[in-house]
C-alpha positions as CSV (number, residue, x, y, z in Angstrom):
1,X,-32.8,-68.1,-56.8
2,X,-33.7,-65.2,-59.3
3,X,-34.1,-61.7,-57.5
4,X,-34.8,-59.1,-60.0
5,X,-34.4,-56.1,-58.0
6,X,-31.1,-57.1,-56.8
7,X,-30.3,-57.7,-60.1
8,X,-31.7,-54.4,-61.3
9,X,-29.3,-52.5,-58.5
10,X,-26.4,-54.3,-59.3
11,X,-27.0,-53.8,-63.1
12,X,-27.6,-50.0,-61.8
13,X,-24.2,-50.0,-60.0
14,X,-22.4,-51.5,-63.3
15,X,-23.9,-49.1,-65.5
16,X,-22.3,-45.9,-63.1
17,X,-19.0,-47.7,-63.6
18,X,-19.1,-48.0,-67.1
19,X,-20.3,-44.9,-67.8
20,X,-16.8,-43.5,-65.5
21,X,-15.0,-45.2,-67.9
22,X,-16.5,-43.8,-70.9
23,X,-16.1,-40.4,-69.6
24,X,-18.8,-39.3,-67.8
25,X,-18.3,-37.8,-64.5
26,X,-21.7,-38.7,-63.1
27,X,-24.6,-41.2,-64.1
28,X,-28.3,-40.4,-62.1
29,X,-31.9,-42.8,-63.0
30,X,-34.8,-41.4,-62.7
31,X,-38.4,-42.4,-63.3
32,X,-41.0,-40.6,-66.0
33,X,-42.4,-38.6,-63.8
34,X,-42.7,-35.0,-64.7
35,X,-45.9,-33.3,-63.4
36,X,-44.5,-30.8,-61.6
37,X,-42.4,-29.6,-64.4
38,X,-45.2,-29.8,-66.8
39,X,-46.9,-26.4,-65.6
40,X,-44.0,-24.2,-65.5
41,X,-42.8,-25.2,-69.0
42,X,-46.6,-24.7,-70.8
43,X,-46.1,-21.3,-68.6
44,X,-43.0,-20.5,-70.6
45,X,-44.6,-21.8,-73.8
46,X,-47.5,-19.2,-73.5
47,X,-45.4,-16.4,-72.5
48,X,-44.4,-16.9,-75.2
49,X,-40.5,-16.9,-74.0
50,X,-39.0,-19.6,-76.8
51,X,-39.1,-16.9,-79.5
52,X,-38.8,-18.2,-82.5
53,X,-37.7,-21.6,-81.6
54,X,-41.5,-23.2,-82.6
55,X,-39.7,-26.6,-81.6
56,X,-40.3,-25.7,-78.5
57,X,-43.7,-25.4,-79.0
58,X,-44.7,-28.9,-80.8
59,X,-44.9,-32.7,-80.3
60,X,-47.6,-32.5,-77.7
61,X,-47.1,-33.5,-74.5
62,X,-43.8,-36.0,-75.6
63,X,-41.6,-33.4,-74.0
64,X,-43.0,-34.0,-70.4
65,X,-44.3,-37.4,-70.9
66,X,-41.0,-39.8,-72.0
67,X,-42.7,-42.7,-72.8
68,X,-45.1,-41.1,-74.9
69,X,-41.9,-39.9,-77.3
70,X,-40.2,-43.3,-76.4
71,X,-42.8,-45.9,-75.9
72,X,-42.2,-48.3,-73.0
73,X,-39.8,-46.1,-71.4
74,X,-39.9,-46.7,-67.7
75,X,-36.6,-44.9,-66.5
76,X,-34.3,-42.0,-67.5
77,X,-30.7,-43.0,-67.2
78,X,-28.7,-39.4,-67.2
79,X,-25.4,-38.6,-67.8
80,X,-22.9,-35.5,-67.0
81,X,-20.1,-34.7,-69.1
82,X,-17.3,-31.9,-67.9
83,X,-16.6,-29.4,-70.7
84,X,-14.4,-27.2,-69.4
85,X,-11.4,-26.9,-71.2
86,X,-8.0,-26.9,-70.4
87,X,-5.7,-24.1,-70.8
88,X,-8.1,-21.7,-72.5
89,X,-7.7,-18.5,-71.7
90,X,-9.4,-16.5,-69.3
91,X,-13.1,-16.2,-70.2
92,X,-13.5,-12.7,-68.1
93,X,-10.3,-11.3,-69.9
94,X,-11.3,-12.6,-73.4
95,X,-14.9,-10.7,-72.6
96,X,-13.3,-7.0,-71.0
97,X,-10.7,-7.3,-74.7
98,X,-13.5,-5.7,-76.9
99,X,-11.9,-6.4,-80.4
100,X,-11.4,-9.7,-79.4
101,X,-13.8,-12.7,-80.2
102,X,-15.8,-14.4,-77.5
103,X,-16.6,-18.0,-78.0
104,X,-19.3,-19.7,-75.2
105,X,-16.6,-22.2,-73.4
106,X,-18.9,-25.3,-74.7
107,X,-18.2,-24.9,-78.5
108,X,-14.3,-24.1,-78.1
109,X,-14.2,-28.0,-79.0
110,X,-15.3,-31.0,-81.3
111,X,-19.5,-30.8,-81.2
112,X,-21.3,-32.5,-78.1
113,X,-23.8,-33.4,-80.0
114,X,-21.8,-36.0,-81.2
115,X,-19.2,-36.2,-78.7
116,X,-22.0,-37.6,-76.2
117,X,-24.4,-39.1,-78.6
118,X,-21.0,-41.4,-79.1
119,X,-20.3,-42.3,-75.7
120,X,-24.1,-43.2,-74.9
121,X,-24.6,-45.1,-77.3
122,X,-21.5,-46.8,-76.5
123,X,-22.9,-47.2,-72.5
124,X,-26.1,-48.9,-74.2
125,X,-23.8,-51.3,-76.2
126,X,-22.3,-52.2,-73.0
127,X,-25.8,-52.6,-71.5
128,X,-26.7,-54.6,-74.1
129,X,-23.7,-57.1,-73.9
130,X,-23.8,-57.9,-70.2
131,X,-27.3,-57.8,-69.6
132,X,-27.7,-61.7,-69.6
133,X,-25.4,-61.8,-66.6
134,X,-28.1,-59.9,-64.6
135,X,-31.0,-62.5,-65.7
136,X,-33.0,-59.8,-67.1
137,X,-35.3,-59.3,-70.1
138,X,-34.4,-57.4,-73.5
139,X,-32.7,-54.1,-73.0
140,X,-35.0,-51.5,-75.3
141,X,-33.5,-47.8,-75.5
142,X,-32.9,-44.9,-76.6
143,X,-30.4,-42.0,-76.8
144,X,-30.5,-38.5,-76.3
145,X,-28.4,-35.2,-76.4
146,X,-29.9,-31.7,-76.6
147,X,-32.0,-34.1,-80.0
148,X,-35.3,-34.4,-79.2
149,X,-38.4,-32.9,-76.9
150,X,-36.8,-34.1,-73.7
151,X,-37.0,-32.0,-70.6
152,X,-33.7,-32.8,-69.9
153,X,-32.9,-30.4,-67.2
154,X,-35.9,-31.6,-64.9
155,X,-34.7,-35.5,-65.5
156,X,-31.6,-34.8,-64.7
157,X,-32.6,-32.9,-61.6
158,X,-34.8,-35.8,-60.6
159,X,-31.6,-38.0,-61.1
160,X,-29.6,-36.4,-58.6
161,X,-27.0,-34.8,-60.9
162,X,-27.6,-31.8,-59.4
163,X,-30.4,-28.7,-59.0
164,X,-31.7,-26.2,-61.3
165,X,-29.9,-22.8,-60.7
166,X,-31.9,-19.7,-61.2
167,X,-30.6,-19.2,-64.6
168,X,-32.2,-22.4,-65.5
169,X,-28.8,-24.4,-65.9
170,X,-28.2,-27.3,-64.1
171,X,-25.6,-27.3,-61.0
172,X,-23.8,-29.1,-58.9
173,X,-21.8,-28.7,-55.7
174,X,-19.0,-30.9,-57.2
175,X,-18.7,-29.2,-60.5
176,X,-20.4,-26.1,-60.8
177,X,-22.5,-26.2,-64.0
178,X,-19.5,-26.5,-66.8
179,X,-20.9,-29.4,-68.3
180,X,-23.4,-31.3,-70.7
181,X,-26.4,-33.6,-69.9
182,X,-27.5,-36.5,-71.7
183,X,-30.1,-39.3,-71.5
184,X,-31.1,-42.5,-72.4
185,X,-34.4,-43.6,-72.0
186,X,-35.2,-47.7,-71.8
187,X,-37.5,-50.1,-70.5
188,X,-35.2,-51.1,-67.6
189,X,-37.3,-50.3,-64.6
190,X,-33.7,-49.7,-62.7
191,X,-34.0,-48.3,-58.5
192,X,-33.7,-44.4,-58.8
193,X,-31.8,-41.6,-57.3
194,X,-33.0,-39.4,-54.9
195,X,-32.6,-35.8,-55.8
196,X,-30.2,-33.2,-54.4
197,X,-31.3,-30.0,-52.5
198,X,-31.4,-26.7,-54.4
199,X,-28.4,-24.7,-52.8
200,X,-28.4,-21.5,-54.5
201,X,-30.3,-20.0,-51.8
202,X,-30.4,-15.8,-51.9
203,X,-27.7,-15.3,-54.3
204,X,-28.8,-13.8,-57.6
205,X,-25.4,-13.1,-59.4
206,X,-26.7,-14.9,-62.4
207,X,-29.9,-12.6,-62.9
208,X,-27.8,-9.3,-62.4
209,X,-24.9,-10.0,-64.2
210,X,-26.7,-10.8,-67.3
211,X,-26.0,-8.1,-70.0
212,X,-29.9,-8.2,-71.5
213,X,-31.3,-8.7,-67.8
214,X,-32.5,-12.4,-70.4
215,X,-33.5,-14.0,-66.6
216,X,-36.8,-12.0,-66.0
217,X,-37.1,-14.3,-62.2
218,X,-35.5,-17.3,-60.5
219,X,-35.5,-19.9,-62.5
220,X,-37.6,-17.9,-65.7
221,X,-35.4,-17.0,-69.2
222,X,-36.8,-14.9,-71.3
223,X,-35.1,-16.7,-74.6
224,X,-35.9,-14.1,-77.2
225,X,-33.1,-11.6,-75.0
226,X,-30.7,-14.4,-73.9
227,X,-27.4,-13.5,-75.9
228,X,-27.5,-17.4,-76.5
229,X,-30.6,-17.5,-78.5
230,X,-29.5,-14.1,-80.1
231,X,-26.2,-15.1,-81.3
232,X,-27.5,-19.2,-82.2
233,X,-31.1,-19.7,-82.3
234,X,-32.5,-16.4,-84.0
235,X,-32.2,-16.7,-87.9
236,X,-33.1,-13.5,-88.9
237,X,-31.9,-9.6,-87.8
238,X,-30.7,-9.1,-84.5
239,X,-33.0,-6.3,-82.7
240,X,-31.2,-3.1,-82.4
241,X,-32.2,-2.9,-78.8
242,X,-30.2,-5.7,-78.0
243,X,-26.9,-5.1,-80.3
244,X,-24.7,-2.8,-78.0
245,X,-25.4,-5.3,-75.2
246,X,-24.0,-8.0,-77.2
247,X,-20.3,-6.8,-76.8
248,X,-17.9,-9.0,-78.2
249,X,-19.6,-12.4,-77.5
250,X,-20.2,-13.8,-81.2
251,X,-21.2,-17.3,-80.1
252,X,-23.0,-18.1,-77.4
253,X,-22.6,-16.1,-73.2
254,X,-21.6,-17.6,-70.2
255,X,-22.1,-14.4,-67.8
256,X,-24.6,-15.9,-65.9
257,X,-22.4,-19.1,-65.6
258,X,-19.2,-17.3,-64.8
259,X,-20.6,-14.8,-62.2
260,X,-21.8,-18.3,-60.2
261,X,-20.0,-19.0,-57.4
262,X,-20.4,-22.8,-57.4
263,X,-18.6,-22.7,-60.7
264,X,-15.3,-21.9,-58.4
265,X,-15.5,-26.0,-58.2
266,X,-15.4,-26.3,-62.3
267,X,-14.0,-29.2,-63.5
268,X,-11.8,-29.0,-65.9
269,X,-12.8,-32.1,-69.0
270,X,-10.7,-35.1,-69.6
271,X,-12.0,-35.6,-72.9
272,X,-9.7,-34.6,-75.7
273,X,-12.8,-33.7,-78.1
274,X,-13.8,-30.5,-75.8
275,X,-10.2,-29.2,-76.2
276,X,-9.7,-25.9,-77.7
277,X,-9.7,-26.0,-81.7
278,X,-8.0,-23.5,-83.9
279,X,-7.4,-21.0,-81.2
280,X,-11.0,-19.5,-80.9
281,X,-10.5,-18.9,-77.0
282,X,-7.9,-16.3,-78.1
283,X,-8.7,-14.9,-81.3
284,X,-9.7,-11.1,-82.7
285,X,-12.9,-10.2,-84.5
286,X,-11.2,-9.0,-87.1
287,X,-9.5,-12.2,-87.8
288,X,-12.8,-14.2,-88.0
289,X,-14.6,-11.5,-89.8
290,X,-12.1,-12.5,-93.2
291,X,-13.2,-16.0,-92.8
292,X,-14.9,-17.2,-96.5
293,X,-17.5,-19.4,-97.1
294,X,-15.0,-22.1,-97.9
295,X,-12.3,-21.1,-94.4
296,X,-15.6,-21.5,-92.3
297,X,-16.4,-24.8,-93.5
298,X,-13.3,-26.0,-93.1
299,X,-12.7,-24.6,-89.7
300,X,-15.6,-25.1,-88.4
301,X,-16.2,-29.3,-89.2
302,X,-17.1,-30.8,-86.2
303,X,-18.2,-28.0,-84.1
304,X,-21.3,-26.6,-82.9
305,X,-20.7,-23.6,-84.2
306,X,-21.1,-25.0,-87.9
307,X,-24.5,-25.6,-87.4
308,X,-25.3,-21.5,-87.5
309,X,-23.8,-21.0,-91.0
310,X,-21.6,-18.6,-92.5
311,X,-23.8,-16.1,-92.9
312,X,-24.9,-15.8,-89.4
313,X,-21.7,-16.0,-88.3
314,X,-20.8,-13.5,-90.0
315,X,-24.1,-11.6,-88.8
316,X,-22.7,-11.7,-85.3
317,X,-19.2,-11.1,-85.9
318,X,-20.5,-7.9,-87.5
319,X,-22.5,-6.7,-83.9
320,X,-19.5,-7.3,-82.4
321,X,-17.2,-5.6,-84.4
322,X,-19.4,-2.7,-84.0
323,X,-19.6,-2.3,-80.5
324,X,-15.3,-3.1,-80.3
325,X,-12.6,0.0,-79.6
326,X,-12.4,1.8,-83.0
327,X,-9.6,1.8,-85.1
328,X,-8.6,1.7,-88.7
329,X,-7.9,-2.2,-89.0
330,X,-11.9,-3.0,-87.8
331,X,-13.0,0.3,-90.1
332,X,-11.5,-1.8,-93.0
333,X,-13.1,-5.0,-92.1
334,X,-16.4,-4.3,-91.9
335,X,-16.2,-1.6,-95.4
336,X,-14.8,-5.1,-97.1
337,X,-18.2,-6.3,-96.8
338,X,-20.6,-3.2,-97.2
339,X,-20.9,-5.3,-100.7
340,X,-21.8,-8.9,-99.1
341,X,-24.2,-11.1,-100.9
342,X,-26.2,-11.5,-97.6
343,X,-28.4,-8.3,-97.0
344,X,-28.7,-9.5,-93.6
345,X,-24.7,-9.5,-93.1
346,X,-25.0,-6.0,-95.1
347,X,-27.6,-4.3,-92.4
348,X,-25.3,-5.3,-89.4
349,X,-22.0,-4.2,-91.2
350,X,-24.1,-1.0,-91.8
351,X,-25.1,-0.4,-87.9
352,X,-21.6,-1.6,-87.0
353,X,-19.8,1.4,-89.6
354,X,-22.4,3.6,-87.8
355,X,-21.5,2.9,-84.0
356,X,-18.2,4.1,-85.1
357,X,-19.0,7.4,-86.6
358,X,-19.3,6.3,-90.5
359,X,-22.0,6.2,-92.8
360,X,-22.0,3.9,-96.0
């Protein structure tokens, strides 16, 4: 005799054990409900906190209403993904070494853009292969990774992969919050998770620990000062207010992450991708500073970090050379480029010469 909703949680129960076996640590459903995300996000829209990110700001209400960006979509199936690598050195001694490079822990390693995109789509394939075995109807979906206007924090939330921390990552008591999210949205009308309970309690290391006080209240980021938006998302010149507070971090912060205490339960990653490539856990400023056009492409392929371009790379590196321990090596780095082609890269050498004393 057919039972769909038997059918539906033993489908539900396969799909967690495939997605193990692809490499994610935890799989969560949801269902498309978002209303009580909806008002604090417009909130943050009209605040205007997402800077210049005008993505943020567009497709309507698709961001907080799934099936109107994926039509018939009925559930949220959400996946975690560890990132932390293994054997990288110490992210707090990497950050107090000021003429060293800081690289955010997440883009040590091959991009997750693709990494999880991959492995998704590969769940859906499986999906897609034994769903006649469950006795149910065509499997429609689609996958998503940081890609589209998905409020994936909130789904995942709602999924029981964990609760939103007050710097607006996701955690978990398991695993901290070293990891990446991912969805797939699909017609399947799967049972759902129950969420977890928000356990961060009175604890507000994240908000004082952050070098440009970015988390204005629980659970509210002010993007346009979050070192992460500074060093990836803005474009254009980095406001001087902000510069010396940068440090040495060139790609990305994970203060607020490393001052959590749930992340004492990190999990270190299994998958190879997210492995440390071409030694940036461990690397000087100077070092990255001589990197052409043609060296950053070809170092770069297949991380995040490509996606910023050389020149804002370079931008970065520049702040941080400025605010690292003089001496003559960093002098001569950043006079090699008072000439640069960018005039961009050419204001930030200029402030950088000028935190150490020397006018061009």
């Amino acid at each position: 005799m057919f039972d769909q909703d038997n059918n539906l949680e033993a489908l539900a129960e396969a799909i967690r054990s495939w997605g193990k076996s692809l490499g994610f640590s935890h799989i969560g459903i949801a269902d498309t409900d978002l209303a009580s995300a909806e008002p604090q996000y417009k909130a943050w829209i009209e605040k205007g906190f997402h800077g210049a990110m005008d993505y943020m700001a567009k497709h309507g209400n698709k961001r907080t209403e799934p099936a109107n960006l994926v039509p018939g979509t009925v559930r949220v199936i959400s996946a975690r993904m560890d990132y932390q690598p293994p054997n990288a050195k110490d992210a707090t001694e990497v950050l107090n070494e000021s003429n060293q490079a800081f690289i955010s822990r997440y883009a040590l390693g091959r991009d997750y853009h693709k990494v999880m995109r991959n492995q998704l789509q590969k769940l859906c394939e499986k999906i897609h292969t034994e769903l006649s075995i469950y006795q149910l109807d065509e499997f429609q979906y689609r996958v998503f990774t940081d890609s589209a206007p998905v409020l994936e924090v909130a789904l995942a939330e709602k999924a029981g992969l964990g609760w939103r921390g007050k710097h607006t990552l996701l955690i978990t008591r398991e695993a901290g919050s070293w990891f990446f999210i991912g969805e797939i949205y699909t017609n399947l009308p799967l049972p759902i998770d129950k969420p977890t309970d928000n356990h961060c309690g009175t604890c507000v290391a994240c908000m004082d620990v952050c070098p440009t006080q970015a988390i204005v209240a629980p659970y509210e980021v002010d993007a346009r000062r979050c070192i992460s938006y500074l060093t990836i998302e803005l474009k254009t010149s980095i406001p001087l207010e902000f510069r010396p507070l940068i440090g040495n971090r060139i790609y990305g912060c994970d203060d607020c992450q490393l001052a959590c205490p749930w992340n004492r339960f990190g999990q270190i990653t299994d998958q190879h991708d997210f492995h440390v490539r071409h030694g940036l856990d461990n690397v000087s400023l100077v070092e990255l500073f001589t990197w052409d056009q043609v060296k950053f492409n070809e170092k770069m392929a297949g991380s995040a970090i490509y996606r910023i371009g050389h020149e804002q790379w370079l931008r970065n590196i520049a702040v941080g050379l400025g605010n690292a321990t003089s001496t003559i090596e960093i002098i001569n780095a950043l006079k090699s480029r008072t000439n640069d082609s960018s005039s961009m890269v050419r204001e930030h050498v200029a402030w950088a010469l000028q935190q150490h004393h020397i006018t061009v």
